[in-house]
N, C-alpha and C positions, 0 to 999 in steps of 0.2 A: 639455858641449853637443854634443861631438863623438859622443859613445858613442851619447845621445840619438837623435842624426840619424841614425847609423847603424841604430839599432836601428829608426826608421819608416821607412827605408826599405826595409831586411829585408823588413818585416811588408807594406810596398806589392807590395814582389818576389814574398815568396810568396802575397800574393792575387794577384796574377796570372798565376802561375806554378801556381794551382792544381789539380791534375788531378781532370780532373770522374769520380766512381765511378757503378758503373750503380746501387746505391744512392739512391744523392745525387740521380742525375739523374730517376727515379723520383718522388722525392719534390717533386722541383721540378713534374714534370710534372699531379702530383697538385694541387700548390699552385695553377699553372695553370690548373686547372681548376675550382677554387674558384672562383676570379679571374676567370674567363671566365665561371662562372653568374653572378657578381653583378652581369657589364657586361652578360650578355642580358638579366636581368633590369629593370635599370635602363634600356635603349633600349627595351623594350617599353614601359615604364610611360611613358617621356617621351616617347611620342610616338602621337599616334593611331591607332585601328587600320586608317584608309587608311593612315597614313602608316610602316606597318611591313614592312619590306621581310624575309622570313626567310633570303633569300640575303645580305642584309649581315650579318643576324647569324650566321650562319654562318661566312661571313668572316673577320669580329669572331673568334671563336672560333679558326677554320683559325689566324689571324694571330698569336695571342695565344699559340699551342704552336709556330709556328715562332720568333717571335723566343724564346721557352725554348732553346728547340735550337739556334738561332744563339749566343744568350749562353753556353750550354754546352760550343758546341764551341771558340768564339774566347777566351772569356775562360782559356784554360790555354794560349794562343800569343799573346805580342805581336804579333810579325811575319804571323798568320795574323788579327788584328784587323786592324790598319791595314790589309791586301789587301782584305779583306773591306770595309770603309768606302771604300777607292777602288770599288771595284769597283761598291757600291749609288748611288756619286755618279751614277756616270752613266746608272742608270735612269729612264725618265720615266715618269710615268703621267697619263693622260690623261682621263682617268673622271672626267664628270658629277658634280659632287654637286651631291644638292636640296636639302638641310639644310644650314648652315655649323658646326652641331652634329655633323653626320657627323664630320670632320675631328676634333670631340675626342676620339669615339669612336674613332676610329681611333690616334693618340698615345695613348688612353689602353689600347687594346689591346697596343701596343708596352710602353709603362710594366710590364703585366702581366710578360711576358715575363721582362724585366732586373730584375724584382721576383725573379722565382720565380728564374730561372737564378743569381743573386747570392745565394739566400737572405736576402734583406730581407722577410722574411714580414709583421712587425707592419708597416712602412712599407705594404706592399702594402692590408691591410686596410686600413688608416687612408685610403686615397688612396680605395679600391673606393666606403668609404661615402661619406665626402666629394665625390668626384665625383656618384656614384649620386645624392644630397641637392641638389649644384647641376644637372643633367642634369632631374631630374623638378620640380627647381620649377620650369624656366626651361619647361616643355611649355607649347602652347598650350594654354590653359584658355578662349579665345574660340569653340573650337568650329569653329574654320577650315576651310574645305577648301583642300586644296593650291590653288597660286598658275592663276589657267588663264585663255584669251585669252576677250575677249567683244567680238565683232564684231558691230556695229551697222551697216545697211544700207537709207536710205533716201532719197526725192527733196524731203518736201515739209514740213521741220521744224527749228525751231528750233535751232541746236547749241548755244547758251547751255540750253536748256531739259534738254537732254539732260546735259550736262555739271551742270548744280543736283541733276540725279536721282544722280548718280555721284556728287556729294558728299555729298549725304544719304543716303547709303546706307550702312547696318554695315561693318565690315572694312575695307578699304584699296585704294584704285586709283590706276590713272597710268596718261595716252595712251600707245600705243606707237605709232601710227600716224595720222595723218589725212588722209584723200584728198577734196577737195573735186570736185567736176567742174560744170560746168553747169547741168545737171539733175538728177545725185544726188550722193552721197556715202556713204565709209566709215570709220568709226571704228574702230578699236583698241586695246582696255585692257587690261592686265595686272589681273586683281580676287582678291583674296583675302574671301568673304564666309563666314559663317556658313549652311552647308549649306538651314539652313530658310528663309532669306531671298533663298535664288537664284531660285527661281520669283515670287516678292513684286517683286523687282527688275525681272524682263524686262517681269508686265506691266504694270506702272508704267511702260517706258518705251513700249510699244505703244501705251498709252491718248495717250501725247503726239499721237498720227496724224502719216502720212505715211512711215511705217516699216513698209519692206518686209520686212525679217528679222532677229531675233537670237538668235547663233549663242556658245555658250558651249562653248569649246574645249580641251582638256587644252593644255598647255605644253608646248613640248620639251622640257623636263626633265623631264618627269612620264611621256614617252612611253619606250616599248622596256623 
């Protein structure tokens, strides 16, 4: 039992003890790069072409050859990993996302990485398609346009009437604001609809009368 233990721990020591060759490291790089066409590939398909940003997938891509180069240079130093893991704890980042999809893109651009730098090649494949398959089913298939404000502005109109029109309407909404006053008022929605039904939608609420303007606005998140 004892010869045993000793012998996996050897075989743990020299994997991590392993000295990365420019070979070796090459071919991880290559690997990577496999790996990184199947996640462009797979963000484009799952996601609309408003909603395709080519600077993230770039990104995606940049992120996906550094974490190689990371896992290359640390995994042949214990002591120069764990510096390296302090050292990233204390980074923050602060960047927007509009998708909560983004974020697996991104883990799974890291995955790439620690894939290729380990040499875990089949594991890597197996993960590329597998994600790639849950990433493009989950696309919006309703034809959505991103999430954007719709500001309703008038004096002499029902707000029960207004609000029947928001719920019969395709896609998804919720108040974000409401300003009553005296004599007029402002509404507020977060609307996620189907591109062809946004114009369908305002003048439906127009015809209500007494509505002075509606104003259908990008998102902060959708802006810069």
């Amino acid at each position: 039992m004892n010869i045993q233990l000793k012998e996996n721990f050897d075989q743990l020591a020299g994997a991590l003890t392993k000295q990365a060759t420019a070979e070796g490291t090459l071919f991880s790089l290559g690997a990577a790069l496999v790996f990184a066409g199947i996640l462009c590939a797979a963000y484009r398909l799952a996601n609309t072409k408003m909603n395709v940003r080519p600077q993230f997938a770039v990104t995606l891509v940049v992120l996906a050859f550094v974490s190689t180069i990371l896992m290359s240079l640390i995994r042949s130093n214990l002591a120069l990993s764990l510096g390296m893991l302090g050292a990233l704890s204390i980074v923050r980042f602060r960047t927007n996302i509009r998708d909560p999809r983004d974020i697996g893109f991104i883990f799974w651009s890291m995955a790439i990485g620690i894939a290729a730098a380990t040499e875990s090649y089949a594991i890597g494949f197996i993960g590329c398609f597998v994600l790639s398959a849950v990433m493009i089913a989950t696309k919006n298939k309703a034809g959505l346009s991103p999430s954007m404000l719709l500001v309703i502005r008038g004096s002499d109109t029902d707000l029960q009437q207004i609000q029947d029109v928001m719920e019969r309407a395709p896609g998804c909404s919720r108040v974000k604001a409401k300003n009553v006053l005296a004599e007029s008022f402002e509404l507020v929605y977060e609307v996620q609809l189907p591109q062809e039904e946004e114009n369908g939608m305002i003048h439906e609420i127009f015809e209500l009368g007494g509505i002075d303007s509606v104003n259908l606005l990008a998102s902060n998140t959708q802006m810069g």
